[in-house]
N, C-alpha and C positions, 0 to 999 in steps of 0.2 A: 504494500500500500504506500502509494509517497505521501509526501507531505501534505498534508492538512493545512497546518499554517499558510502555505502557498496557496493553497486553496482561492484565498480571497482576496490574489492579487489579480486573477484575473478577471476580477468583476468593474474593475474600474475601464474596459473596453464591450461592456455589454451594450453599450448606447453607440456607438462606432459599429460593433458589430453587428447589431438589428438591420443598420444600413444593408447590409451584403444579404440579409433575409430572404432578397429574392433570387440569388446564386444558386444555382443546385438544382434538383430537383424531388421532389416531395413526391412519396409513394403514399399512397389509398389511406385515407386513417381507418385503422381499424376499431370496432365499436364493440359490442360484448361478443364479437366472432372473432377468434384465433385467425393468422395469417394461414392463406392459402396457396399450396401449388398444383400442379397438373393431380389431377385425379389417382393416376395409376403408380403418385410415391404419398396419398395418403390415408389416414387412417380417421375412424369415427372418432370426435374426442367431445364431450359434454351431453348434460339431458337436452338440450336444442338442437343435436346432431350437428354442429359445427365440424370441421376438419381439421385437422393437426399434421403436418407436415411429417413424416416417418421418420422415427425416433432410431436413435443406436444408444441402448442401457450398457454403461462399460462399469462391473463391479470394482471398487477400488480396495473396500475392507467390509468388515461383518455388517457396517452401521452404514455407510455412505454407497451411495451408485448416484455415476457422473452420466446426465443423458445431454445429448445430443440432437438437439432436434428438427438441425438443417433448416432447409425452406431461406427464407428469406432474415432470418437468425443469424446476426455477426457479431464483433466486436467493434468500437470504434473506427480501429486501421483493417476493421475488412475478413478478420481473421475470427475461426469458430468459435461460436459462442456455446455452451453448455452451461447447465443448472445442474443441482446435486438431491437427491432423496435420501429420505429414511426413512425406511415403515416400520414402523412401531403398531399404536392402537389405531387401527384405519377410522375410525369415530371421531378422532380427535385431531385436525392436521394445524399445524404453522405453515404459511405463507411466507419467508425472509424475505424482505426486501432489503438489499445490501447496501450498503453509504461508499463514495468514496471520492466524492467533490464532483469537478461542474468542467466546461471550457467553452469558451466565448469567441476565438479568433485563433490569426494563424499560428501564435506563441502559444497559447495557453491549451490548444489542441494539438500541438504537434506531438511526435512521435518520437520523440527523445527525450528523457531524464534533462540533458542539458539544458532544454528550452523550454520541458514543461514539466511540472513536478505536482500539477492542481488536479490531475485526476487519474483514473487507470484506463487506460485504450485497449487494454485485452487481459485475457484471462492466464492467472499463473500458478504453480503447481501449490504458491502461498494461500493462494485463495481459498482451497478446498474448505469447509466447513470444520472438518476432523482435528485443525492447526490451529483451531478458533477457541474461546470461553465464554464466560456468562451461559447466555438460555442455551448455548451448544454444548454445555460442557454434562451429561448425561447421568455423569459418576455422583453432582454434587445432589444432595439430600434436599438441600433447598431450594432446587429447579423448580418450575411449578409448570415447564414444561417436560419435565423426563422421560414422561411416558408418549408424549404428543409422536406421531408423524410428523416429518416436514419436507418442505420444500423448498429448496434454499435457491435464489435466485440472486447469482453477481451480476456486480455495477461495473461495465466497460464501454459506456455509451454517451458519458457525459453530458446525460440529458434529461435529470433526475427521472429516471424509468418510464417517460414519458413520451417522447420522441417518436417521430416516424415520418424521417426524411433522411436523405442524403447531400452534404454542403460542400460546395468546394469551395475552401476559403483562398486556396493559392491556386496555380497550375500546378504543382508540388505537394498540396496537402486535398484531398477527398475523405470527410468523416462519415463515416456512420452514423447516426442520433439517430439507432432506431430502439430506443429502448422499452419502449409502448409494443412493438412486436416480439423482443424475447421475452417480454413481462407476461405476453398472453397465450404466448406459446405454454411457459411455467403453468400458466391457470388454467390452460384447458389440460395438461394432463394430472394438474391435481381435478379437474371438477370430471375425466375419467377414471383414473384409477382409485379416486377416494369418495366415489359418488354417493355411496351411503354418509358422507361423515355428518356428525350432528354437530359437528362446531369445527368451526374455520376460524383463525385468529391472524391475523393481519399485521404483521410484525413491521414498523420500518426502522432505520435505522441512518441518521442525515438525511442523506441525502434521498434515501427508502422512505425516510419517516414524512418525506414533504405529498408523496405520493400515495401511499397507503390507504388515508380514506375514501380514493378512485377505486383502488384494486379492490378496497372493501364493498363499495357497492357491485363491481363487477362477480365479483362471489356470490353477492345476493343474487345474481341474476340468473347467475351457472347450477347453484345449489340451494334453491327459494325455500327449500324445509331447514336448510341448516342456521346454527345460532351462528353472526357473524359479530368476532370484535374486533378492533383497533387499536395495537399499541404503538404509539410513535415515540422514539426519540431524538428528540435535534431539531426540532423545524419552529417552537410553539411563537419564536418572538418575529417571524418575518411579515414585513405591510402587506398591505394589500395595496400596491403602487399601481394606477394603469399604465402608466408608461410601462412601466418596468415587466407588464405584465405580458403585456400588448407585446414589446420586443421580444422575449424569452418563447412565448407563443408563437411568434416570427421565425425567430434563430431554428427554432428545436422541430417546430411541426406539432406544437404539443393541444395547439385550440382545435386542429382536427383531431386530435385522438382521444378528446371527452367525449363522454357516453351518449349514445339519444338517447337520453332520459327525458322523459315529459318538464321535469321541472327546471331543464336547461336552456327548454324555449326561448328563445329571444337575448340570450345572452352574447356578448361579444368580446373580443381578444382583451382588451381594455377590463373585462370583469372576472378575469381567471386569475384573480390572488391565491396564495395558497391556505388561506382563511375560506376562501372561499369554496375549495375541496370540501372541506368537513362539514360547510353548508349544503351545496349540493348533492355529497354522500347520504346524509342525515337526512333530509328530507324525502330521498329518494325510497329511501330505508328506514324508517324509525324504528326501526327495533335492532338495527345495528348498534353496538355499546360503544362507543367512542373515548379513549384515554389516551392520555399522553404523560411523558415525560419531559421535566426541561432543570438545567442548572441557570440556575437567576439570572447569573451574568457570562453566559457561554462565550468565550475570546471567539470560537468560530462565527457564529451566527452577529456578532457582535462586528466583526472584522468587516464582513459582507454589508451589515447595514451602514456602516460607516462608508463605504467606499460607492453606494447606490447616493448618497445623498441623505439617508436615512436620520431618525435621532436616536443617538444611542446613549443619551445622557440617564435613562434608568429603563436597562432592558427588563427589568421585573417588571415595570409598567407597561412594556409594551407587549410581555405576553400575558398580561393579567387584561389587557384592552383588547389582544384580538380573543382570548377568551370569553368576555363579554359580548363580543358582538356575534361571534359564532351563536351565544347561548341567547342572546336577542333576536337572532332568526330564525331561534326553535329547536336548537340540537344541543342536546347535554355532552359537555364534552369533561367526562372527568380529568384531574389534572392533579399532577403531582411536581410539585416544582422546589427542588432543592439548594442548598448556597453554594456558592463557588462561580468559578468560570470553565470548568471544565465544560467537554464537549462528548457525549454520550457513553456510556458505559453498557448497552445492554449484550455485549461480544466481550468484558472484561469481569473480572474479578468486581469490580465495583458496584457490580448488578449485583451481588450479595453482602456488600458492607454496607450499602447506605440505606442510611435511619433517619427520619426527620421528625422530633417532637413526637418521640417514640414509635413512631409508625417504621415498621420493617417495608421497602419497598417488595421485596420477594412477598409476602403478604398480602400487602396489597393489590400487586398483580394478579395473586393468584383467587382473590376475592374478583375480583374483576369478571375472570374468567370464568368465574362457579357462578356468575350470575346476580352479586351479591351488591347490594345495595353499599356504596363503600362514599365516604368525606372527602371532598376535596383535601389534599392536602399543599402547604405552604412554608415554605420556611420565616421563621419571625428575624433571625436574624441570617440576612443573607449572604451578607459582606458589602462591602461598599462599592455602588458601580463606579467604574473608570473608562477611561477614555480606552476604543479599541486601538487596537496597532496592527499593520499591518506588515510588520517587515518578520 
C-alpha cells in the first residue's frame, strides 16, 4: 500500500483535472446488472438473472480463494483484477470494500512509485486478505465477524469503487477508473453463490467507506429478503461541494454508475456529495442499518479538505453537521466517533483496542449487526483540532 499521506497531495489538481473530463472514453454505466460479455464466456449470477463474466476460482490456503473474473474487470494500468473469498457461515457474508487513496491527473495516476505514491494501480501479492488484521484477523475472540463469509474486494482503480470509464490523461498514460464494474462483478457472485444469506454487511474502509452505502443498496436489490448493514470507516467529515462533486463525477464516470433508483429522479452531477450516498441509500432502503466510524480529527480526511478549499478549523463539527443532515433527510445513520487524528483502523489491531467512554467498539459493532438498538457514541474529549498538512 503506498503512502496515505501523499494521498492528499493530489487533490489540489482535481479542479484542473475535471477540465480533461471529457478525454477518454466512458463505457455503459452499469446499474444493479453486473458487466457483461458475449454470451458463450458467461454465467447466470443473481435472483434477477443478471450475467457475470466467467470466473477462474484459484485456491490460495484453507480460508482465502482468489477469483478472477475477467470481462471487462482490470486494474488501473490495465492489468487483472481479482477479488478474494471465504466461506464460512453462507447466512452470514461481509462485503470488503478496500481503501487505498484516489488520483486526479497525469502525476498522481501514473504508474510509478517515483511520481505517484497516492494510490495503488494494480493488485499485489501484499494485498491478499490472509496479510491483513482487524475484522480479517479470524483467530481473535473479539471478531464479531469470525464466523461471517466474505468477500473481499481490492482498490486498484483510483476511483473510490465507483468509476466506469477509461481516461487518457497523456499520450503516455490511459487509466482504468473502472471500479463501479469490478465492485459489481464482486456483488453478483456474492448475490450467487450466497443467495440464501440472511445478512449482508457492507464493510468500507477510506476510500471503501465513501462508497459503501451504494453497494448497500445494491444488495438490497440482488438479495431483497436479506438484513442489509453499513459499516464505514474514513469518509464521515467530507462536504457535500457541487463543484467538487460535479468534477469527481466528470473525472471518474461515477454520476452514470448510480443506481435507477426511483428516488434518484431528477438529481444531477452537482448533487452527488458523499452525504448524499447515505441519503439516497437510506431512502431507497429503510431498513438498511447504517453506521459509521470516524477519528475527530483524521490528518487524512482533514488533508483532503484543506487542499478542496474546504474548512477544517473543527472536523468534529463537520462530521457531526453532515451527520445531521443525512439524519434530517430521514436516515439514521448510527455513529461512533473517537479522538485523535488517526485515519481508520478497521484492517488493524486498533479495531480491538478502542474504547470510548467505556463503550468497546468491537461491541458495539457487533450490537449493530445483531440488530440491536445501540447510542450514538462520541468522544467528550477529542483532542484539539489543528491545522491539516499536507506534506
Amino acid at each position: 500500500m503506498r503512502s496515505w499521506r501523499a494521498v492528499a497531495l493530489a487533490m489540489i489538481t482535481v479542479i484542473a483535472a475535471t477540465a480533461t473530463a471529457g478525454a477518454g472514453a466512458a463505457s455503459s454505466p452499469p446499474t444493479s446488472e453486473p458487466p457483461v460479455t458475449d454470451e458463450a464466456s458467461t454465467v447466470t449470477a443473481g435472483p434477477a438473472g443478471a450475467t457475470l463474466p466467467a470466473t477462474e476460482t484459484v485456491a490460495t490456503d484453507a480460508v482465502w480463494e482468489r477469483v478472477v473474473p475477467g470481462g471487462d474487470c482490470a486494474c488501473a494500468d490495465g492489468t487483472e483484477f481479482n477479488f478474494w473469498v471465504r466461506e464460512a457461515d453462507p447466512a452470514r457474508v461481509v462485503l470488503f470494500l478496500e481503501g487505498g487513496g484516489a488520483c486526479f491527473d497525469p502525476t498522481s495516476c501514473a504508474f510509478t512509485e517515483e511520481e505517484s505514491t497516492t494510490y495503488d494501480w494494480n493488485i499485489s501479492p501484499d494485498d491478499e486478505p490472509s496479510s491483513k488484521g482487524g475484522i480479517v484477523a479470524f483467530d481473535n475472540p473479539d471478531n464479531p465477524f469470525a464466523d461471517y463469509s466474505f468477500v473481499y474486494v481490492p482498490y486498484c482503480t483510483g476511483d473510490v469503487h465507483l468509476g466506469d470509464v477509461t481516461r487518457e490523461y497523456s499520450p503516455e498514460l490511459t487509466v482504468e477508473h473502472v471500479g463501479m464494474v469490478n465492485g459489481m462483478a464482486a456483488l453478483s457472485y456474492l448475490a450467487e453463490n450466497f443467495a440464501d444469506a440472511e445478512q449482508v454487511v457492507v464493510v468500507g474502509e477510506s476510500a471503501g467507506s465513501i462508497a459503501s452505502p451504494v453497494y448497500a443498496g445494491l444488495v438490497s436489490d440482488l438479495l431483497p429478503d436479506a438484513q442489509v448493514t453499513v459499516y464505514a470507516d474514513g469518509s464521515g467529515a467530507y462536504p457535500d461541494d457541487p463543484d467538487l462533486n460535479a468534477g469527481l463525477g466528470g473525472l471518474w464516470g461515477t454520476f452514470e454508475t448510480m443506481p435507477d433508483w426511483e428516488v434518484n429522479e431528477g438529481l444531477t452531477p452537482q448533487d452527488w456529495g458523499i452525504p448524499r450516498f447515505w441519503v439516497q441509500a437510506g431512502l431507497h432502503d429503510p431498513e438498511i442499518v447504517m453506521s459509521r466510524f470516524d477519528h475527530a480529527y483524521d490528518e487524512v480526511q482533514a488533508a483532503f479538505m484543506t487542499i478542496t478549499g474546504a474548512d477544517t478549523s473543527d472536523l468534529a463539527a463537520s462530521i457531526a453537521a453532515n451527520e445531521a443532515a443525512i439524519e434530517t433527510a430521514g436516515v439514521t445513520q448510527h455513529s461512533f466517533t473517537a479522538p485523535g487524528t488517526d485515519h481508520t483502523l478497521v484492517l488493524g489491531d486498533g479495531f480491538y483496542d478502542m474504547e470510548v467512554d467505556g463503550v468497546a467498539l468491537t461491541d458495539w459493532v457487533a450490537d449493530i449487526v445483531a440488530g440491536e438498538d445501540v447510542p450514538d457514541v462520541t468522544c467528550t474529549d477529542c483532542g484539539a483540532p489543528s491545522p491539516a498538512t499536507t506534506g
